[in-house]
C-alpha atoms as a printed R data frame, in Angstrom:
    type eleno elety resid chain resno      x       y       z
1   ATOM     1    CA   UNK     A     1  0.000   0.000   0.000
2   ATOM     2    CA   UNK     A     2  2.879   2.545   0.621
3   ATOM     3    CA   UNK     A     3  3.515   1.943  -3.563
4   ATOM     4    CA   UNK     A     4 -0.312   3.051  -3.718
5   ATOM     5    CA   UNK     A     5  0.435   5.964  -1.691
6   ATOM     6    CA   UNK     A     6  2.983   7.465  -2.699
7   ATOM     7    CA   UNK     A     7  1.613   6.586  -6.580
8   ATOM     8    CA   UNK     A     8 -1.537   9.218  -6.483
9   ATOM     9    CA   UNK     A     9  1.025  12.184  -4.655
10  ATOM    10    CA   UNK     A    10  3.501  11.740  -8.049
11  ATOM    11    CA   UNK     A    11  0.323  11.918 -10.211
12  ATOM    12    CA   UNK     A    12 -0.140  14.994  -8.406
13  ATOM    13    CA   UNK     A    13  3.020  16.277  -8.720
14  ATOM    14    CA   UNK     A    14  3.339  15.525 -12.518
15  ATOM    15    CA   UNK     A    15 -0.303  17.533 -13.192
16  ATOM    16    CA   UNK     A    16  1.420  20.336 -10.960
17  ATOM    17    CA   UNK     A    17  4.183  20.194 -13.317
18  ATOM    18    CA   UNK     A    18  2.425  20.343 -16.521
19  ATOM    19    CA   UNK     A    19  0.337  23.325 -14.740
20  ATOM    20    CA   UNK     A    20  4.104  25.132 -14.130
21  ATOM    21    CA   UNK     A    21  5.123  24.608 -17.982
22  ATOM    22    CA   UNK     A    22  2.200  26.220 -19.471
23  ATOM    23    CA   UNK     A    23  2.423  28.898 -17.311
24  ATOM    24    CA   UNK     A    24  6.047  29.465 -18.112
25  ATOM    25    CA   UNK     A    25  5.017  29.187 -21.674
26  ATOM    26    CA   UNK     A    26  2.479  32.253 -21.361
27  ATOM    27    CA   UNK     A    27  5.351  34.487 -19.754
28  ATOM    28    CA   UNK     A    28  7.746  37.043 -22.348
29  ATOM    29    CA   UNK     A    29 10.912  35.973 -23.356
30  ATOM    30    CA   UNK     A    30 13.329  37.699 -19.996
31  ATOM    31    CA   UNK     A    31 16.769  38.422 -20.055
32  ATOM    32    CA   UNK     A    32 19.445  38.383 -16.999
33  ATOM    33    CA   UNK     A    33 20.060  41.919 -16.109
34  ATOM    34    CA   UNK     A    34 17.082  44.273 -18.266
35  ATOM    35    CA   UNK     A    35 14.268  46.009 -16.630
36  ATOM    36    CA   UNK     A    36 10.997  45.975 -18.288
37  ATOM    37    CA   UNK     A    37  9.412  49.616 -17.896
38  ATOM    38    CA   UNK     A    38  6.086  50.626 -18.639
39  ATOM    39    CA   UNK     A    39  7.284  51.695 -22.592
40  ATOM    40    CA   UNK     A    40  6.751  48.876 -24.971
41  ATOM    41    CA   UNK     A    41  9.010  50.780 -27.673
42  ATOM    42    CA   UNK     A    42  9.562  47.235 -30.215
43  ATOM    43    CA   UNK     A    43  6.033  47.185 -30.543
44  ATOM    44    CA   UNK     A    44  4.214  48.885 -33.328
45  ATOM    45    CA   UNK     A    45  1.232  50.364 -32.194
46  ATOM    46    CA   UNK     A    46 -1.138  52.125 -34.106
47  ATOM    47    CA   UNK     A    47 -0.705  55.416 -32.260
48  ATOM    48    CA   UNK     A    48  2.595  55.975 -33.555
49  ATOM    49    CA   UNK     A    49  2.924  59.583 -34.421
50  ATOM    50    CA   UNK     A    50  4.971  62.020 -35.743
51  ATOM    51    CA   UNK     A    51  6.762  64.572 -33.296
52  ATOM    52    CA   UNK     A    52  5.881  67.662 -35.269
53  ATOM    53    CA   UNK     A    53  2.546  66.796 -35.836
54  ATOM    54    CA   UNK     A    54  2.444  66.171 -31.775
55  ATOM    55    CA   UNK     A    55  3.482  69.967 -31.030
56  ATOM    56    CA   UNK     A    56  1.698  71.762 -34.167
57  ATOM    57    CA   UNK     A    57 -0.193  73.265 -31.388
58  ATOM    58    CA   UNK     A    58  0.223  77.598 -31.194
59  ATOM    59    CA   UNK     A    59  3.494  78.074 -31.686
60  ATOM    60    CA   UNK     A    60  5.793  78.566 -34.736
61  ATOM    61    CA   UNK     A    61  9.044  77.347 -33.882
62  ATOM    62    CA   UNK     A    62 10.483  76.257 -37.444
63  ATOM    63    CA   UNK     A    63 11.663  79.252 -39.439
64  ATOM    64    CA   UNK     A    64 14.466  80.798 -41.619
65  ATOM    65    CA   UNK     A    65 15.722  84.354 -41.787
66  ATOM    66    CA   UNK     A    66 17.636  85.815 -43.918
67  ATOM    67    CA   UNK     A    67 19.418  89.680 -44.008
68  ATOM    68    CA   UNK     A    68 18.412  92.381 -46.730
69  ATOM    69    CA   UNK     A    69 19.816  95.721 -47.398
70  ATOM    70    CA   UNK     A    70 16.479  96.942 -46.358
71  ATOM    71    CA   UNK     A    71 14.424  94.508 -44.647
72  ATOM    72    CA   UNK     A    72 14.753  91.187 -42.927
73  ATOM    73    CA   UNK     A    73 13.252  88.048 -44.354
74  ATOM    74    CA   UNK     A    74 11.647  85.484 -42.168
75  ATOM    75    CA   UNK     A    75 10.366  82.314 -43.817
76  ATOM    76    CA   UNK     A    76  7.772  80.044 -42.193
77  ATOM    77    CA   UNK     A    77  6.650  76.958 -43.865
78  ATOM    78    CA   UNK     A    78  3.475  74.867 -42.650
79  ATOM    79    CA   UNK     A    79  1.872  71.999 -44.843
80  ATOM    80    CA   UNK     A    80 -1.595  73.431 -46.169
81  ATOM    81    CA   UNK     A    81 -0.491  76.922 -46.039
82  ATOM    82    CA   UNK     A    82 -1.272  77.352 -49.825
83  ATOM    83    CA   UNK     A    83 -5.071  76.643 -48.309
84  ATOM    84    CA   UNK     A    84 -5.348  79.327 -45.972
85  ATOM    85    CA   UNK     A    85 -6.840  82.756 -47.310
86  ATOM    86    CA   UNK     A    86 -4.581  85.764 -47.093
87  ATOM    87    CA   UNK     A    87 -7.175  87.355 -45.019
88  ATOM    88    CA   UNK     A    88 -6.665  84.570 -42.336
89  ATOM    89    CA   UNK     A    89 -3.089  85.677 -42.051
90  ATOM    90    CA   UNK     A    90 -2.154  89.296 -39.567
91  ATOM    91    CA   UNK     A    91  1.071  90.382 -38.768
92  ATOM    92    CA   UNK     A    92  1.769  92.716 -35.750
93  ATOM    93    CA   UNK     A    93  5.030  94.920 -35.262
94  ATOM    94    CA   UNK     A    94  6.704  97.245 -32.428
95  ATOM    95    CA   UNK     A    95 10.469  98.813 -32.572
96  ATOM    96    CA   UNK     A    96 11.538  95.383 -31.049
97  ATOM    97    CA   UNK     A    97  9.071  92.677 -32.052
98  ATOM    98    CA   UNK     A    98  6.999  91.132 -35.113
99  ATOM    99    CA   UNK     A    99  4.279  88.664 -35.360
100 ATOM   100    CA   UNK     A   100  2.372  86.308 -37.501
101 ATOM   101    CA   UNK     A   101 -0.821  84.718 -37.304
102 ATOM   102    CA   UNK     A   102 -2.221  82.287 -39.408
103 ATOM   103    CA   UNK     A   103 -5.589  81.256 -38.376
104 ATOM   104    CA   UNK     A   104 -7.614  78.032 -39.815
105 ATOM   105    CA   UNK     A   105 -4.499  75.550 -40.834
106 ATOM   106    CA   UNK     A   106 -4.485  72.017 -41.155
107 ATOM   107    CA   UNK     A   107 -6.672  69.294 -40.408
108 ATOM   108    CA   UNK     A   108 -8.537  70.427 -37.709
109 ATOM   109    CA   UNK     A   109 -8.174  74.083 -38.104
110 ATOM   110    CA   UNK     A   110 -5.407  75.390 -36.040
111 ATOM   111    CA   UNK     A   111 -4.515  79.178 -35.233
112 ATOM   112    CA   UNK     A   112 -0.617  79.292 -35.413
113 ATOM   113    CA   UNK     A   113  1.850  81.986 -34.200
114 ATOM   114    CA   UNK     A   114  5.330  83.024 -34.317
115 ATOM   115    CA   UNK     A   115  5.874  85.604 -32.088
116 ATOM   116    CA   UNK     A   116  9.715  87.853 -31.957
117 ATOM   117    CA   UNK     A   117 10.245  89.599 -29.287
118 ATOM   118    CA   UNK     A   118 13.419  91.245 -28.761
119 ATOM   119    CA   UNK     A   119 14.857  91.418 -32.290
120 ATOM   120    CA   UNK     A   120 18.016  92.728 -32.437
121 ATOM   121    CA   UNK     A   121 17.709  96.166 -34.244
122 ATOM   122    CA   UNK     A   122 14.967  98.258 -34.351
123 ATOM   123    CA   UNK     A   123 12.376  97.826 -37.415
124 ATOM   124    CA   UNK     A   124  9.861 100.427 -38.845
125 ATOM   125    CA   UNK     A   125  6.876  98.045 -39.966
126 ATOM   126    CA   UNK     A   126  6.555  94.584 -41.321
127 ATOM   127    CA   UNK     A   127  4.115  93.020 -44.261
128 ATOM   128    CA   UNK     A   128  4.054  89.538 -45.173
129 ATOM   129    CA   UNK     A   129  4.041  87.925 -48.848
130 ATOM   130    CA   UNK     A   130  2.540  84.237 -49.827
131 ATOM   131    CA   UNK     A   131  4.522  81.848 -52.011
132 ATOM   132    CA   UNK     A   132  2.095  79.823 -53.824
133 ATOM   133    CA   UNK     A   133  2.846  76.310 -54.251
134 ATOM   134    CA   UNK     A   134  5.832  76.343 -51.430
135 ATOM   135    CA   UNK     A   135  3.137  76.353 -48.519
136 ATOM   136    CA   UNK     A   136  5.767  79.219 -47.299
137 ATOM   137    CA   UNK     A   137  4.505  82.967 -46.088
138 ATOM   138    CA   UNK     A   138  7.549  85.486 -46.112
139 ATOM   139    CA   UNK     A   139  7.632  87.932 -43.098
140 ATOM   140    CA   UNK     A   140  9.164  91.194 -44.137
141 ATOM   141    CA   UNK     A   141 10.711  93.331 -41.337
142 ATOM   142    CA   UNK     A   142 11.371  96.815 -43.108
143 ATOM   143    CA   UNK     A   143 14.760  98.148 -40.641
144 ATOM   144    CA   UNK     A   144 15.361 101.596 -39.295
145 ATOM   145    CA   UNK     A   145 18.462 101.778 -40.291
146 ATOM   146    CA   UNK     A   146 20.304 100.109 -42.976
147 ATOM   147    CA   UNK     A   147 22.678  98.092 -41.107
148 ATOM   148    CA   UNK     A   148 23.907  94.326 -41.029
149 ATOM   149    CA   UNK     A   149 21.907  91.883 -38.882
150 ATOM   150    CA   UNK     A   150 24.327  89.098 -37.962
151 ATOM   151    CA   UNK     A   151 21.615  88.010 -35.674
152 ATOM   152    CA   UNK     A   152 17.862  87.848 -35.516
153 ATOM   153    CA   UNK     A   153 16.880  87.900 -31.821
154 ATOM   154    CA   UNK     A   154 18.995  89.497 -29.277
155 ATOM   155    CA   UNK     A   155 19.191  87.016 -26.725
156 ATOM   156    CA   UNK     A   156 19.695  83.949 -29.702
157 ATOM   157    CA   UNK     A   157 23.272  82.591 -29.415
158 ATOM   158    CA   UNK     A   158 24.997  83.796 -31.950
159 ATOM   159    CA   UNK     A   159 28.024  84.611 -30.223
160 ATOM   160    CA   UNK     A   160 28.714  81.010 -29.673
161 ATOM   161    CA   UNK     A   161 28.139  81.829 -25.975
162 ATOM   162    CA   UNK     A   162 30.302  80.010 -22.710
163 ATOM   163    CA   UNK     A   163 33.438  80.277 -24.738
164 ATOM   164    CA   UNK     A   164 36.257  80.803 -21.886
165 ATOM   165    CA   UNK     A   165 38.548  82.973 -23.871
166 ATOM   166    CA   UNK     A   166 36.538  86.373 -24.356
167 ATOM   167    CA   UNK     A   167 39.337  88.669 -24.947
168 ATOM   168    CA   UNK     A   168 39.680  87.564 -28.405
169 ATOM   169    CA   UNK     A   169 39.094  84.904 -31.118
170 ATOM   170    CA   UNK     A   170 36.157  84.930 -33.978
171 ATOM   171    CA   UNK     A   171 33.607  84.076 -31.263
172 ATOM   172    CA   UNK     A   172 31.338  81.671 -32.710
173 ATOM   173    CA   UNK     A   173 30.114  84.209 -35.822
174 ATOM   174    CA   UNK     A   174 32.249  82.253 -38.769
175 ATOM   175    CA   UNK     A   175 34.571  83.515 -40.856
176 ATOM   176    CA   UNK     A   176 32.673  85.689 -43.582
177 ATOM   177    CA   UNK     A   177 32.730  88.326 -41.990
178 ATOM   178    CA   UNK     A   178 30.605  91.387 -42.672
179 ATOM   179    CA   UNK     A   179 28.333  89.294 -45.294
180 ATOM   180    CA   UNK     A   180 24.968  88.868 -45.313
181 ATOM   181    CA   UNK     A   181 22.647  86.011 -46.604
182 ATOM   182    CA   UNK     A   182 21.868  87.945 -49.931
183 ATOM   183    CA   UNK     A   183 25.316  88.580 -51.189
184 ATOM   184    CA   UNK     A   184 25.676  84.933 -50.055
185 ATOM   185    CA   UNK     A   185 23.719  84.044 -52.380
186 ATOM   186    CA   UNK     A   186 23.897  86.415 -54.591
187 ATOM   187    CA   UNK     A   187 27.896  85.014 -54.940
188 ATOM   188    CA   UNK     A   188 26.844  81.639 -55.879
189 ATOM   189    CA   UNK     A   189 24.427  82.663 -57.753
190 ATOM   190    CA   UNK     A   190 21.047  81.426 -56.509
């Protein structure tokens, strides 16, 4: 009887083994020594987005500038600007600052801003022009004096900034010195 016994405990046991490898089975391939946090990033989920898209919220931060004899250029270009109406674009100036609106872009329709505060000259007025077909608008600062811009915003880095030795060197301006963006261009001729 002991044979009997001890027979119905190790059918017992084996069913409480086969219970332990299907469990096992169920669990995610682990590794010795990496944490599993709450970010599945090797999955592909449906949600995936794209960055810009995430912060096309008010703010224009993606633009170009470039320096004119007269004016400053600023270039801003949105997907589906071509769409919007030129009477759903304003632009607002002061000595120091410029700004553009464009109301009613994209999919929903979004107000967007860039807003420049502090430039680093004064300017007399701006006005904006649409390129058709580029999705770009062109804000046009018209200066106060007729003087170089080597940078657009007076607190923007262009000095290179941090550098230890600031009794001397070309800072962090380059070396074509005293040239603008238009005779830049107008050099290589584009």
């Amino acid at each position: 009887m002991t044979e009997e016994e001890t027979n119905p405990a190790g059918e017992e046991e084996s069913k409480a083994d086969v219970g332990e490898e299907t469990k096992a089975e169920t669990k995610a391939e682990t590794y010795d020594g990496v944490v599993s946090g709450k970010y599945q990033w090797d999955k592909e989920a449906s949600t995936t987005k794209d960055a810009d898209a995430d912060m096309a919220g008010q703010a224009i931060t993606k633009y170009s500038w470039s320096d004119g004899k007269k004016a400053v250029s600023i270039y801003v270009e949105l997907p589906g600007l071509d769409d919007v109406p030129e009477d759903k674009i304003s632009v607002t100036s002061g000595e120091q600052e410029a700004s553009l609106t464009i109301e009613a872009i994209g999919t929903p329709p979004k107000t967007r801003s860039l807003v420049l505060k502090g430039l680093n000259n004064d300017i007399d007025g701006c006005k904006f022009t649409k390129k058709m077909g580029k999705n770009t608008v062109v804000l046009k600062l018209t200066k106060k004096e007729e003087t170089a811009w080597y940078k657009l915003l007076e607190s923007s880095g262009g000095r290179g900034g941090g550098d230890d030795d600031e009794e001397g060197g070309m800072g962090g301006t380059g070396g074509m010195g005293g040239m603008d963006m238009a005779s830049m261009m107008g050099g290589m001729g584009g």
